[in-house]
N, C-alpha and C positions, 0 to 999 in steps of 0.2 A: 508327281507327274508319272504317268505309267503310259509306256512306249506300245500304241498298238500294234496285237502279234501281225497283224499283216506287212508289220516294218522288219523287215528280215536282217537289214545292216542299216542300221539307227547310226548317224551322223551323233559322234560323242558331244562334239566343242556346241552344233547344236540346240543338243539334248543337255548341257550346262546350260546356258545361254538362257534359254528358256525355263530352267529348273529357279534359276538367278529371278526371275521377274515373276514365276509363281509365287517364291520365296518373298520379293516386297510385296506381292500385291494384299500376301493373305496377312505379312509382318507391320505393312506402314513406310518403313524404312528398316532399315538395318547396317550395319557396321561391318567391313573388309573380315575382317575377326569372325564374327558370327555368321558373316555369307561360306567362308572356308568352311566352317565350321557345318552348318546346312548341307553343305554339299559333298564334305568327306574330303578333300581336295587342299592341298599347297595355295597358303596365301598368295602363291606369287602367280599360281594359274587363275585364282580367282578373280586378283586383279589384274591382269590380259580383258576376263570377261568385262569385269567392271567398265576396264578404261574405254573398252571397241565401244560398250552401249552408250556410255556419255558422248563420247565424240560423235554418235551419231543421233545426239537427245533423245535417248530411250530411257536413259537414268538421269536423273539431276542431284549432286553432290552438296552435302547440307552440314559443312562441318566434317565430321567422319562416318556421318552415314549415305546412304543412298535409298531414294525411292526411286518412284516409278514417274517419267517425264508426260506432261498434259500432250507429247508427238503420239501416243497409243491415242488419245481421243480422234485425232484426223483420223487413225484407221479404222477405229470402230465404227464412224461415223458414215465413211466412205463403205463398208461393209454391211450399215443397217439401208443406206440406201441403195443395194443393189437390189433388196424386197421390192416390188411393185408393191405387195403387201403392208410394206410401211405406209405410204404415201394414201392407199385406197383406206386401211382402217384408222390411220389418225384422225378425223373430224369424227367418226363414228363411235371411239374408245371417247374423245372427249365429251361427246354427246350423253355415250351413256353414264359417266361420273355426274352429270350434271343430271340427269333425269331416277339416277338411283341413289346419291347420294353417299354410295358407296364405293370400293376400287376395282379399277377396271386394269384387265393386261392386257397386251396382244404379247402372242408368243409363238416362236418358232421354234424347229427340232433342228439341230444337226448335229452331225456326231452321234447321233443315238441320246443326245439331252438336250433339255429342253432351255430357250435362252430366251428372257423378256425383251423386245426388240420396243417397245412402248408402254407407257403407263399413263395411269389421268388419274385423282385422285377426287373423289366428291364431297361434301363441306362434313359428312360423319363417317367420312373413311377411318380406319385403324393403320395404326404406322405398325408394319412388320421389318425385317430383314432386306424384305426381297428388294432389288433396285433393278435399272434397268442394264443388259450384259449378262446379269447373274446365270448362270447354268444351276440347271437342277433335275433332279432324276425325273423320268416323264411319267411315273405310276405313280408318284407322289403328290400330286395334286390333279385338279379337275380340267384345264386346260390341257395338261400332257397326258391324260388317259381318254380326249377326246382325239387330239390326234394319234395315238396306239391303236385307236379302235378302226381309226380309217387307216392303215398301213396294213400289206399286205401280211398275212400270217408268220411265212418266215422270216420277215423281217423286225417285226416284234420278237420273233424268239430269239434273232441275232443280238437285236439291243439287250434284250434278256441275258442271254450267254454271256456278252460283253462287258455290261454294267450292273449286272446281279438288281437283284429287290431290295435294297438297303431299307430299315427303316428310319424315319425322320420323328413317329410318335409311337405311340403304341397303337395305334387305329392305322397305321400304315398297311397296305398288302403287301407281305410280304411270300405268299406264297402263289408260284405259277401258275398252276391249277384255277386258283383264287380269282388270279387276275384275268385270265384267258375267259372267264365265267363273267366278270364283270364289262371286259370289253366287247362280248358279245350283246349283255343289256345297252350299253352304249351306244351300240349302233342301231341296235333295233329303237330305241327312242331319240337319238340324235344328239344329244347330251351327258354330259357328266358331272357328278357328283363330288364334291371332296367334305367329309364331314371327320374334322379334325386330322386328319390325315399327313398333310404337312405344317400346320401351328397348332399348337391346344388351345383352342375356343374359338378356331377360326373355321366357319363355313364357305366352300363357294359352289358357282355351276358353271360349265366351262364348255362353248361349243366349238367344231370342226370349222372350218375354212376351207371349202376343198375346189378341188380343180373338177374337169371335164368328168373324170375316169372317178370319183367321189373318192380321189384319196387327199388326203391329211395336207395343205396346207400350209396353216398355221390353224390356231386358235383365238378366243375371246374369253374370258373369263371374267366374274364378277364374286368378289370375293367380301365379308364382311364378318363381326362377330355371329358367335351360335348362335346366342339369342334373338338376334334381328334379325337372321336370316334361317328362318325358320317354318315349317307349317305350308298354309298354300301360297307364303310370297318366293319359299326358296321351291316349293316343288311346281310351281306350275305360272306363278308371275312371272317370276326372272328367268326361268328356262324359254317360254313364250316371248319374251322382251327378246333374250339373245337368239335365240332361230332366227326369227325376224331380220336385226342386222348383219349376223353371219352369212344369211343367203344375200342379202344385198349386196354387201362385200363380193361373194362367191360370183353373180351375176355381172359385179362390174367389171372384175379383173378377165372374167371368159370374155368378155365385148371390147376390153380395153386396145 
């Protein structure tokens, strides 16, 4: 976990607390012993943290270890539906798993990254990674370089500053110049591209979601192996398929 610099006196107990639940989420569980341990810390300050989170079902106690309690799902839950976006693209995300037979995301940005707030899966989709909550860098695939391209200029260079261009393959952009070049084709055609960029052999096309002022939304995206999505179905089928229901989306939420 890394304290953004705009937190000038970062609250320590917490910036533990929170360090404690990164720590299960990315472990499973983990053990008094080994959370100390994670965090550099006095078993006895560890368990302070431990015990506050269980009393207040944030952790659940399994033997000697601890995970993470099913009370984070209320909140996740209660925070994918504060989207209007949730509600307007769900029938439309499933729609399209079923009419491409491939997988579909809806995703929004915050924080400067990118977070799958819905998914549909269609009967020759490929199982990846991704689920839905996951955070991921926005240049790394084709849904989060559609919304980059509608965001005002300094505010991609802020996400830039912030979260650097890591790469994920070897076909990642990793360089700014690079990317600033590619989000400009993005907008002049309304879409984007991800060709292996964040899985190896994995294709998609990914459009904007935008409001009044044509900035960024959320996105759509439609993701499958290289080989199927390929040629004029990935450059000009499935890009033509998603405009279509992006601007539907875009029109219902402006009339909503």
């Amino acid at each position: 976990m890394t304290t953004p610099p705009e937190v000038n006196r970062p609250v320590e107990t917490v910036e533990r607390s929170v360090a404690i639940v990164e720590f299960l989420k990315a472990e499973g569980s983990a053990t008094l012993v080994e959370i100390a341990d994670e965090l550099d810390c006095a078993k006895s300050t560890a368990h302070r943290h431990l015990k506050t989170l269980e009393a207040n079902s944030f952790l659940v106690r399994e033997g000697e270890a601890y995970r993470l309690g099913v009370r984070f799902l209320d909140y996740g839950i209660s925070a994918r539906d504060r989207y209007a976006l949730f509600a307007e693209a769900r029938p439309k995300v499933d729609e399209l798993a079923t009419e491409t037979d491939e997988k579909i995301w809806c995703t929004v940005a915050e924080h400067g990254r990118s977070v799958h707030i819905y998914g549909a899966r269609g009967k020759h989709s490929v199982r990846t990674h991704a689920r839905v909550g996951q955070r991921h860098y926005l240049h790394q695939h084709a849904a989060g370089k559609s919304i980059l391209a509608h965001l005002p200029p300094e505010r991609v260079d802020e996400i830039v500053e912030t979260h650097g261009l890591p790469a994920r393959t070897p076909n990642t952009i990793t360089d700014p110049a690079e990317l600033r070049a590619e989000l400009e084709t993005v907008r002049e055609r309304g879409y984007a591209f991800n060709f292996e960029e964040s899985v190896e052999g994995l294709h998609a096309v990914g459009a904007p979601i935008t409001d009044e002022d044509d900035r960024a939304i959320g996105a759509i995206s439609i993701s499958g192996p290289a080989n199927r999505l390929s040629g004029t179905r990935l450059r000009e089928d499935l890009p033509d398929l998603l405009l279509g229901v992006v601007n539907e989306i875009s029109i219902n939420l402006a009339h909503a």
